[in-house]
DOVOGU-515051 format. One record per residue (C-alpha): x, y, z. Coordinates in nm, 2 decimals. Each point is the difference from the previous one (the first is absolute). Layout:
BEGIN
{{X,Y,Z}}
...
***
This chain:
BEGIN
{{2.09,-2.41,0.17}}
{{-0.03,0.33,0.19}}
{{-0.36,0.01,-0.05}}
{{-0.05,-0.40,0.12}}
{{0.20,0.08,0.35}}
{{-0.22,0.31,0.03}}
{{-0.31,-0.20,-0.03}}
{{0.09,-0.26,0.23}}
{{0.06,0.29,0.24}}
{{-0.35,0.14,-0.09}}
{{-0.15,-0.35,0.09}}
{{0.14,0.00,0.33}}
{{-0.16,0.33,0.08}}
{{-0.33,-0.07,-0.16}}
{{-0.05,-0.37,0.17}}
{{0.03,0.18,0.32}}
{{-0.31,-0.08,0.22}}
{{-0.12,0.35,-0.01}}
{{0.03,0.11,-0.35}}
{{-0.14,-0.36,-0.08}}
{{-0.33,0.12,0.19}}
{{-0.04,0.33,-0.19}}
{{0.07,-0.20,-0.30}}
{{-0.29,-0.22,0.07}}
{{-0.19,0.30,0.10}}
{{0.03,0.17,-0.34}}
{{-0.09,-0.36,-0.14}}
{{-0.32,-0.03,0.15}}
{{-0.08,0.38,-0.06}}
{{0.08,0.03,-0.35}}
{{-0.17,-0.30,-0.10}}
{{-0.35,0.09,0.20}}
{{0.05,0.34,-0.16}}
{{0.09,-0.14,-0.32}}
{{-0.37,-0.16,0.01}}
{{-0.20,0.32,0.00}}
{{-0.05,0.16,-0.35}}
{{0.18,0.33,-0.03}}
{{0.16,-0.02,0.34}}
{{0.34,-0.11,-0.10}}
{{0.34,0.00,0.12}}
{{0.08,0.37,-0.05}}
{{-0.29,0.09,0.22}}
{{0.10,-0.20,0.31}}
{{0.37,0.12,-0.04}}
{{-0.16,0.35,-0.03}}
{{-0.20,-0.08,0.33}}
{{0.24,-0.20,0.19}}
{{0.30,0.25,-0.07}}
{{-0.06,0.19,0.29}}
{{-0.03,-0.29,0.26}}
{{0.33,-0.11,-0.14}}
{{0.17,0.28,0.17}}
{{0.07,-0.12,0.31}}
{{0.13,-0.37,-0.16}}
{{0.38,0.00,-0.13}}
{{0.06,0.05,-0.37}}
{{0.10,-0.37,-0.07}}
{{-0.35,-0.11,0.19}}
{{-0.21,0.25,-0.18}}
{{0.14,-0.07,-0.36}}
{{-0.01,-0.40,0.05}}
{{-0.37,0.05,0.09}}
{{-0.06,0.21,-0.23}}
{{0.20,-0.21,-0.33}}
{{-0.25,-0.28,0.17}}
{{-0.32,0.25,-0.08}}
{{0.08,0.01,-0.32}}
{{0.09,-0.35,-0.11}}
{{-0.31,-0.10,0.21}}
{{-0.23,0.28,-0.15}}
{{0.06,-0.18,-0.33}}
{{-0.04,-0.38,0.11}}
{{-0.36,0.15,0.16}}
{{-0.07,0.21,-0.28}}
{{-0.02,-0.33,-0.25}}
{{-0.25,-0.16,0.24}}
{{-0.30,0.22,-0.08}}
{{0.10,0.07,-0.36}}
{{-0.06,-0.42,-0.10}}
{{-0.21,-0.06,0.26}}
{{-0.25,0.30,-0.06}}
{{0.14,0.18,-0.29}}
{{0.07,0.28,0.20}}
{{0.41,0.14,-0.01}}
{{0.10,0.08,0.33}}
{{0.23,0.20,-0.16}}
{{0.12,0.08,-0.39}}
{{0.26,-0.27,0.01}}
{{-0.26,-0.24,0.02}}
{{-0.22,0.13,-0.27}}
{{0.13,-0.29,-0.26}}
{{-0.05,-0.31,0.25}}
{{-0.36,0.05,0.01}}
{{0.03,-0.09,-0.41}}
{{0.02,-0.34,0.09}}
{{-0.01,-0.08,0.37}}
{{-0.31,0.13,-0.01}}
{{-0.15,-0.25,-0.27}}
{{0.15,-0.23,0.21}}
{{-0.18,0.08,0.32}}
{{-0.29,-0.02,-0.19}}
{{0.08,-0.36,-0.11}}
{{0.04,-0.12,0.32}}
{{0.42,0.01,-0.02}}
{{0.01,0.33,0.23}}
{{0.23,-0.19,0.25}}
{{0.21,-0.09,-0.29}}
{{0.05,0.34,-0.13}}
{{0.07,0.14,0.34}}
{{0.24,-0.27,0.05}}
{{0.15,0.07,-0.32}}
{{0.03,0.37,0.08}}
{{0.15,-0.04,0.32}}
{{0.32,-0.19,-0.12}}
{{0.02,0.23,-0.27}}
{{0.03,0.25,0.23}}
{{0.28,-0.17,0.15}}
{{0.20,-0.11,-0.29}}
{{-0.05,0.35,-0.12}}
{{0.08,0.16,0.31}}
{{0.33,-0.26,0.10}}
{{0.14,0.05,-0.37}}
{{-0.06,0.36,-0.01}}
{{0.18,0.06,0.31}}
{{0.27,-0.18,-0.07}}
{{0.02,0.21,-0.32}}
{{0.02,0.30,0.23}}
{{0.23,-0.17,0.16}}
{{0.25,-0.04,-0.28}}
{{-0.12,0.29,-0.23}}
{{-0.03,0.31,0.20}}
{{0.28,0.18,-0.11}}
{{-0.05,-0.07,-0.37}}
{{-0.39,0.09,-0.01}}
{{0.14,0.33,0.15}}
{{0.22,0.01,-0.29}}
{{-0.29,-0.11,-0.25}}
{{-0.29,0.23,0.12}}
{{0.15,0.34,-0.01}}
{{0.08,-0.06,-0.38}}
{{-0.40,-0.05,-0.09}}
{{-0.14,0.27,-0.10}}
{{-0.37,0.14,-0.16}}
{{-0.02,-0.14,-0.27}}
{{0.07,-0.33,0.13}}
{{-0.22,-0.02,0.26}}
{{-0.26,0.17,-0.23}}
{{0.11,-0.33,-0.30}}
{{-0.03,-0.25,0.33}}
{{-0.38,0.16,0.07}}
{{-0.11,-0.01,-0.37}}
{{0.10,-0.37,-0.02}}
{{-0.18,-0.09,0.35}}
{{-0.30,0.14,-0.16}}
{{0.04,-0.15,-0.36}}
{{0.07,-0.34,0.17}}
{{-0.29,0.00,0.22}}
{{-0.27,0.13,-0.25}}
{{0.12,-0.26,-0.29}}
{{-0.05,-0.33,0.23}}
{{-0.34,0.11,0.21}}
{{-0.33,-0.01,-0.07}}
{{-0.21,-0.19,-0.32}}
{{0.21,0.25,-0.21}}
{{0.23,0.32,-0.06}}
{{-0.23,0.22,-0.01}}
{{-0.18,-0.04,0.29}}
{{0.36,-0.03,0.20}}
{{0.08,0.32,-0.18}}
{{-0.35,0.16,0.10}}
{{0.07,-0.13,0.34}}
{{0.35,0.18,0.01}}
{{-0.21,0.33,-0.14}}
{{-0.20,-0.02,0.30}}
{{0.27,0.01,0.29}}
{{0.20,0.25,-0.19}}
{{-0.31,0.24,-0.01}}
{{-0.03,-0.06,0.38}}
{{0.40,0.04,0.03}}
{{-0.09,0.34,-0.15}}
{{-0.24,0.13,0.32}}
{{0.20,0.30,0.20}}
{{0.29,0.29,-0.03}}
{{0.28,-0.03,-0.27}}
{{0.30,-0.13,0.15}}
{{0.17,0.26,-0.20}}
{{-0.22,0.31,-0.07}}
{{-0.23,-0.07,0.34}}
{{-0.33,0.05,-0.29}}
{{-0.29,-0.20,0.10}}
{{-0.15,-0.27,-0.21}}
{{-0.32,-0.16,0.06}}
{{0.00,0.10,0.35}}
{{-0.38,0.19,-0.08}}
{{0.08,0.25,0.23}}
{{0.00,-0.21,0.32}}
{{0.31,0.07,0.20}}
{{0.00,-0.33,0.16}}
{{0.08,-0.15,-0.38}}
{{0.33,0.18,-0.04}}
{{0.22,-0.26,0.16}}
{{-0.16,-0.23,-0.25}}
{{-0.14,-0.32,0.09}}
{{0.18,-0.26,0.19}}
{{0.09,-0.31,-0.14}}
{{-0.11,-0.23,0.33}}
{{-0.31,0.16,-0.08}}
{{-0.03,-0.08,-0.39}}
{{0.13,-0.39,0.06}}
{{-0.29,-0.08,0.28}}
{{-0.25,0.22,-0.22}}
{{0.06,-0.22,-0.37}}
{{0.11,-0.35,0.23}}
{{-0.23,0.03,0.33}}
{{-0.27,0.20,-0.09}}
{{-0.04,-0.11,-0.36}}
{{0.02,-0.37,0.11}}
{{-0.24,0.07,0.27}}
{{-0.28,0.19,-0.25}}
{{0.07,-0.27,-0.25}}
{{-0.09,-0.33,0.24}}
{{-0.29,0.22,0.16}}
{{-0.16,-0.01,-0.36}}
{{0.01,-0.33,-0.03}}
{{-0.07,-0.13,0.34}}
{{-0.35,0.02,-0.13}}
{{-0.02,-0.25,-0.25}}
{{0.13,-0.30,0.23}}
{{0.08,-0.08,0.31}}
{{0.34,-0.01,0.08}}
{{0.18,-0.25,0.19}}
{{0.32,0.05,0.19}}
{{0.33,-0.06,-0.13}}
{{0.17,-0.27,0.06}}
{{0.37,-0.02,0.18}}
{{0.16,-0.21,-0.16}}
{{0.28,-0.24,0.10}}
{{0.24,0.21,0.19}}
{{0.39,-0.09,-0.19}}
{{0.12,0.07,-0.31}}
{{0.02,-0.37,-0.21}}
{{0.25,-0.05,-0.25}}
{{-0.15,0.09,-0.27}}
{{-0.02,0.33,0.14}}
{{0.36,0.00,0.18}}
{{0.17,-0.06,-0.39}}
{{-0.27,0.31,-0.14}}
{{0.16,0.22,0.29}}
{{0.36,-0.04,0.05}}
{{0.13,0.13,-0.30}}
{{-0.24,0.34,0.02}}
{{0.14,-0.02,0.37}}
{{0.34,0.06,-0.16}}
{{-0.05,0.21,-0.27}}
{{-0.20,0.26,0.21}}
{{0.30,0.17,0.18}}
{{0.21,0.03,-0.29}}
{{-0.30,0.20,-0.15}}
{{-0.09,0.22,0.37}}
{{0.34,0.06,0.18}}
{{0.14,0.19,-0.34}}
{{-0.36,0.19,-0.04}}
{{0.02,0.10,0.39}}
{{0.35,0.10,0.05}}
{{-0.01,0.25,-0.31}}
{{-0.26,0.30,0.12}}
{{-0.29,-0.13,-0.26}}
{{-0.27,-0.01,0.21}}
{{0.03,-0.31,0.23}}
{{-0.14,-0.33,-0.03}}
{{-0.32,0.08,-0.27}}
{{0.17,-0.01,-0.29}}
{{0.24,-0.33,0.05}}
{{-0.32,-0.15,0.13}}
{{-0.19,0.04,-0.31}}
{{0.33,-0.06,-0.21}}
{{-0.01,-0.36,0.17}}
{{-0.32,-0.07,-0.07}}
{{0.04,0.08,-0.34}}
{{0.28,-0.22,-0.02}}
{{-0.13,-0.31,0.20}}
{{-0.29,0.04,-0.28}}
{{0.22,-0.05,-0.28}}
{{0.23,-0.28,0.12}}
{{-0.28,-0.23,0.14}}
{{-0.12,-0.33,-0.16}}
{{-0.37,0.08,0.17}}
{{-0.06,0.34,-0.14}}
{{-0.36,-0.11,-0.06}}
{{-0.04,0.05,0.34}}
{{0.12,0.34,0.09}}
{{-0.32,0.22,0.08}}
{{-0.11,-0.33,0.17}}
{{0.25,-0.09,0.28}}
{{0.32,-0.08,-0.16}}
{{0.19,-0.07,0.33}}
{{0.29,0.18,-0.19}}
{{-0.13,0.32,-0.03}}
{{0.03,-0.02,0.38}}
{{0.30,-0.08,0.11}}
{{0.23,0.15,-0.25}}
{{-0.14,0.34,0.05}}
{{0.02,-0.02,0.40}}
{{0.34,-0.12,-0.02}}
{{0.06,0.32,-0.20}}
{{-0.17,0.24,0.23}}
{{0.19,-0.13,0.30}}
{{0.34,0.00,-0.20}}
{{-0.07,0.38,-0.09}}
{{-0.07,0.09,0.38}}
{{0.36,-0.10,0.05}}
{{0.08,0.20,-0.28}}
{{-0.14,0.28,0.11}}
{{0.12,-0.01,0.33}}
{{0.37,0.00,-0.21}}
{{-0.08,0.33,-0.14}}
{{-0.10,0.15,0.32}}
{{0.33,-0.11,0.18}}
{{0.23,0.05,-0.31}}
{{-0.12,0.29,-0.20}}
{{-0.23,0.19,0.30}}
{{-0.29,-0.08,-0.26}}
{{-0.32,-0.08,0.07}}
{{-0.22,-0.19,-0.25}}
{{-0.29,-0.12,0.22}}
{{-0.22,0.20,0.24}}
{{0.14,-0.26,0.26}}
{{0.34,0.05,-0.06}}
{{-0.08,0.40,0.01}}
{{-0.12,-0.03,0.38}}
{{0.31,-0.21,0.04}}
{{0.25,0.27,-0.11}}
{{-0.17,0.27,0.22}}
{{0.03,-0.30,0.29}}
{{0.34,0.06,-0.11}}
{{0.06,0.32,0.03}}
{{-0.17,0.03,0.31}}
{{0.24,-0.18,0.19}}
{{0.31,0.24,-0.19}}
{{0.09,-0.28,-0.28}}
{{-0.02,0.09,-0.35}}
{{-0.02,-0.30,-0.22}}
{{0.22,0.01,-0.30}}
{{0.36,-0.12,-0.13}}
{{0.19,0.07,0.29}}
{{-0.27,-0.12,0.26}}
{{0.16,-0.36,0.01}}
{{0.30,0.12,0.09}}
{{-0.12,0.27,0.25}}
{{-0.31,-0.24,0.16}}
{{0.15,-0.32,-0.09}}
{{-0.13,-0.21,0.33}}
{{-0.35,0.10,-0.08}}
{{-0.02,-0.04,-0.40}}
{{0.16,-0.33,0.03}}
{{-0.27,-0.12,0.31}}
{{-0.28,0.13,-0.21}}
{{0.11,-0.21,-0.27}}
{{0.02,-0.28,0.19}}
{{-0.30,0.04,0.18}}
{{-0.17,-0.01,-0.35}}
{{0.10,-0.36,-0.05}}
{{-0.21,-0.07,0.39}}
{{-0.28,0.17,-0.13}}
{{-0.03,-0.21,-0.27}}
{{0.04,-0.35,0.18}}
{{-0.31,0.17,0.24}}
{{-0.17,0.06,-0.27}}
{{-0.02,-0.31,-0.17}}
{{-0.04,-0.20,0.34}}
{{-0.30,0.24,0.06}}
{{-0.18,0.04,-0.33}}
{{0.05,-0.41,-0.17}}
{{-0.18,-0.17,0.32}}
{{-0.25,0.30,0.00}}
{{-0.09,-0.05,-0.40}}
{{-0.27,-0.24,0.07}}
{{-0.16,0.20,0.30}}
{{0.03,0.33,-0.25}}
{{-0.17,-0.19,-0.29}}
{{-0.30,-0.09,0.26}}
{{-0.09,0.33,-0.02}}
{{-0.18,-0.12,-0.33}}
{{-0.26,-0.21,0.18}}
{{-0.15,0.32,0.10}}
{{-0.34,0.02,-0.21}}
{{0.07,0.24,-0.26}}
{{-0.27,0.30,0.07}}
{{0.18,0.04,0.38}}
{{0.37,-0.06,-0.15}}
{{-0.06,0.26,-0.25}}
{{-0.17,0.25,0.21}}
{{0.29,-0.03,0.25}}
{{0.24,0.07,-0.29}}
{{-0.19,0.30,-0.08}}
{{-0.02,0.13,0.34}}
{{0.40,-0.07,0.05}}
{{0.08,0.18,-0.36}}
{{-0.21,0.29,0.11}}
{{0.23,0.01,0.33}}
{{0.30,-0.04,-0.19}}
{{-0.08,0.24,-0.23}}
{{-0.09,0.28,0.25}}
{{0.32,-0.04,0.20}}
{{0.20,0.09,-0.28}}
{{-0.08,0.35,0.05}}
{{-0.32,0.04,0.23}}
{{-0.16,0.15,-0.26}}
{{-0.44,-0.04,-0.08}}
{{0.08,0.04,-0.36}}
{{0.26,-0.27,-0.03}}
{{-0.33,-0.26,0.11}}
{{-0.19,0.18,-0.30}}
{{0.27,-0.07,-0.25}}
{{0.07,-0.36,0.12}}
{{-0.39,-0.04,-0.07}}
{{0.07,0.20,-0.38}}
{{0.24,-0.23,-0.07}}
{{-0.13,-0.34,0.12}}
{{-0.27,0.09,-0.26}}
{{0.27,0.03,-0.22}}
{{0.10,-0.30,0.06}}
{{-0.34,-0.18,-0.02}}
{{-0.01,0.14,-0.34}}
{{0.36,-0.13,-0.10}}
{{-0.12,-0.33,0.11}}
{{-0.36,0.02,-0.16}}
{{0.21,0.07,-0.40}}
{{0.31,-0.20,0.06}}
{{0.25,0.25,0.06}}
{{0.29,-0.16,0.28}}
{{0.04,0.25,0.28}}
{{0.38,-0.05,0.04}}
{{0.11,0.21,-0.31}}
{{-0.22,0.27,0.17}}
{{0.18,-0.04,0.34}}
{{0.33,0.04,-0.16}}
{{-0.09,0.32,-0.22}}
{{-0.08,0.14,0.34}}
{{0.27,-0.08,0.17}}
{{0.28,0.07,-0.27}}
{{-0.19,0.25,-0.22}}
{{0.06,0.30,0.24}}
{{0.40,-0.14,0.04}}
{{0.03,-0.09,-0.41}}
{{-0.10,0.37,-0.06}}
{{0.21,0.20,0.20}}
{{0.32,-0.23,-0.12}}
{{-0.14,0.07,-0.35}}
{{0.03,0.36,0.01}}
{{0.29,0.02,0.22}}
{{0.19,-0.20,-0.30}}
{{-0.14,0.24,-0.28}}
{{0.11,0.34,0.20}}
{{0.35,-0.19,0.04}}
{{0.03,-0.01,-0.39}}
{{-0.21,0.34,-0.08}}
{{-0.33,-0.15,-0.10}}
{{0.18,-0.26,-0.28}}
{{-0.12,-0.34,0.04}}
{{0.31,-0.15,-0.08}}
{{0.05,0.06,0.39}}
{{-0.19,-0.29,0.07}}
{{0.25,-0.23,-0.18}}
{{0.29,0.18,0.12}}
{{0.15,-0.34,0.19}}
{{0.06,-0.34,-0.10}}
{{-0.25,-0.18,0.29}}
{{-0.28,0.24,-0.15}}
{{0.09,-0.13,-0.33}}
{{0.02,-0.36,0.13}}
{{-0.36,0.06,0.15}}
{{-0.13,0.14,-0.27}}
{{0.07,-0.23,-0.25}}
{{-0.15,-0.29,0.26}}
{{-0.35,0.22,-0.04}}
{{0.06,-0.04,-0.34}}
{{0.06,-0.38,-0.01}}
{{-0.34,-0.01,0.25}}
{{-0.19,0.21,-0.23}}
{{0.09,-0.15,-0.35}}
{{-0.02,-0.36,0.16}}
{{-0.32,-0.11,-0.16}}
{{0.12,0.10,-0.34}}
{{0.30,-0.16,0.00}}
{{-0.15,-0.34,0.15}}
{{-0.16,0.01,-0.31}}
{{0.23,0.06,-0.19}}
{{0.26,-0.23,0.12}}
{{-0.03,-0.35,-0.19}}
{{-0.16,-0.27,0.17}}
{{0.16,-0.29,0.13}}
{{-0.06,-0.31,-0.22}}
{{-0.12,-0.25,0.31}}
{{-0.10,-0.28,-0.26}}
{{0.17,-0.28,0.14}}
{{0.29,-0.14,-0.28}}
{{-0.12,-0.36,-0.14}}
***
């Protein structure tokens, strides 16, 4: 009860007409910025921090909780539209929305996206809402060797439902955690296959590996065979969701923030894992699974609904726990400590006004959101109409942007080229590209929890199954794993209808 009377006090501060205009303001900025590959939210956070000085902290935090949400509803647009990810947490909508751009059901699958966002968004903050104090409870009991058991079954998961068959998700997988692998040791500060250049050492960037195997690869891949046809524009498409459609979606609409907000308020690496996890799952409980790879409407909207559920998750971590697990919600705790707060258990006690009003204000951006994005689907989707040899040469001019902002480096535009190649090739022998994404971006992560858990228990490898969740995950690997065997081992159903 406490909590509701705080929130209807954190309404009556955010709906003021003032913090409602910086609220739009980080609206419209997050989702223009969410557009452009590998300039995501963290980045205008990082480069709007300092203009946010002069605003008060309630102002600058409601417009920059809008960034975010809107970095992700804008980051979804170019991933099904052009399979390019604005950012990692859009990665797995480009699966299927972008199949069904392609088909001419772009505005469908933006539409789709959009009030996932929302649902996810609206039920995850209400779960922060309700849950803070319990997920601060939950999180500081998971240690190594779960998060290292909840990285081995995102990777299992992903590799054993991708691609024409296991090996070639498990090849897939070999390939991003190779990449992974590029720069210093996180513990021993060794270099591996860094080749001497100094500019390697940080490693390679994940904004930069996602446009490389989506954008580039893509790119490469239609310029190859432009050749043998001429190509005529995609069609639109009508611009609603029928409903057909509406009863495919809004149980993946549901289901997604029960997956995300859990994911993001634990610090397990933000939104990429549930996203993949949902994905997996939509897959598994659909009656059209002949159509995933090909625009299974699903495969959209339960995934987006996750993402946008885990923002709020991790936006519970940051203001509970003082943890960030997102680049964006990093920038957001130095935001905070800028202005003197530090986020953590006592914070809404000592800051109550403002955590409450930020809350709130996450519930307008939303509402914004949608009434900006669902009219806007159609328009979006018209990009499509653009004869492919410009669109495409736009998209490679725009990932080569994106990819040089993320640290102004020449190189970075060398290996973006590198590993678009990469990427034609994945295409070229039927390798997917998303188990390769998610061994970059979890490899690096999986590895350093691995080896914290075996110096825990001395080097014994019982460490790993020191807990009941790692046992719990473990033996759900195991169940994924043995599943073809025992399918056929399991007696078939007689259906031979009785006389």
């Amino acid at each position: 009860m406490d909590s509701l009377n705080s929130l209807i006090e954190g309404f009556g501060t955010a709906l003021t007409p003032t913090h409602l205009l910086w609220a739009a303001v980080g609206v419209l900025l997050g989702t223009a910025i969410g557009v452009l590959p590998g300039i995501g939210p963290a980045m205008a956070l990082a480069l709007l921090l300092p203009v946010t000085y002069a605003l008060d902290p309630t102002a600058a935090f409601i417009m920059f909780a809008s960034i975010y949400y809107g970095g992700m509803f804008g980051g979804s647009t170019t991933s099904i539209l052009l399979n390019t990810p604005g950012e990692t947490a859009a990665v797995v909508a480009a699966i299927e929305g972008h199949p069904m751009a392609r088909s001419g059901r772009g505005a469908q699958a933006l539409a789709a996206a959009a009030i996932g966002h929302f649902t996810g968004g609206l039920i995850g903050t209400v779960l922060l809402v309700l849950l803070a104090p319990l997920v601060a409870e939950l999180a500081v009991d998971i240690g190594a060797p779960d998060y290292f058991a909840i990285m081995v079954l995102a990777f299992i998961a992903v590799t054993s439902v991708l691609g024409s068959s296991r090996i070639r998700g498990f090849a897939s997988l070999l390939i991003g955690l190779t990449i992974g692998l590029v720069g210093l040791d996180r513990l021993t500060g060794q270099q591996r296959l860094t080749f001497g250049t100094l500019e390697l050492a940080d490693g390679i960037d994940v904004v930069i590996v996602a446009v490389g195997l989506f954008a580039i690869g893509e790119a490469l891949w239609v310029a190859l065979h432009l050749r043998q046809g001429t190509q005529e524009p995609i069609p639109v498409g009508r611009p609603w969701l029928g409903r057909d459609d509406l009863r495919r979606t809004w149980k993946p609409w549901l289901r997604g923030p029960f997956i995300g907000f859990p994911f993001g308020a634990v610090p397990a690496g933000g939104a990429e894992i549930p996203t993949f996890l949902s994905y997996v799952t939509e897959k598994r409980l659909s009656k059209h699974r002949d159509e995933f790879g090909k625009g299974a409407i699903e495969g959209v909207a339960g995934p987006e609904s996750t993402a946008s559920a885990s923002a709020s998750g991790t936006i519970s971590a940051m203001l509970t726990l003082g943890l960030p697990t997102t680049a964006t919600t990093a920038v957001m705790l130095a935001a905070f400590q800028t202005y003197g707060i530090q986020p953590g258990p006592l914070l809404f006690e000592r800051e109550s006004s403002l955590v409450w009003a930020l809350i709130a204000s996450l519930f307008v951006g939303l509402v914004m959101l949608l009434a900006l994005n669902l009219p806007l689907a159609p328009l979006w989707a018209k990009l499509l109409r653009i004869p492919r040899q410009y669109l495409y040469a736009g998209i490679l001019f725009f990932a080569a942007v994106g990819a040089y902002a993320v640290s102004s480096q020449p190189l970075d535009l060398v290996i973006l080229l590198v590993i678009g190649l990469i990427g034609l090739l994945m295409r070229r022998f039927g390798l997917p590209v998303l188990p390769a994404v998610l061994g970059v971006i979890l490899g690096p992560s999986a590895e350093l929890q691995l080896r914290r858990a075996l110096q825990i228990s001395d080097g014994s490898l019982s460490g790993l199954v020191n807990s009941p969740f790692a046992v719990t995950v473990y033996a759900v690997i195991g169940v994924i794993l043995l599943w073809p065997l025992l399918r056929k081992a399991l007696p078939r159903r007689d259906r031979t209808p009785v006389a």
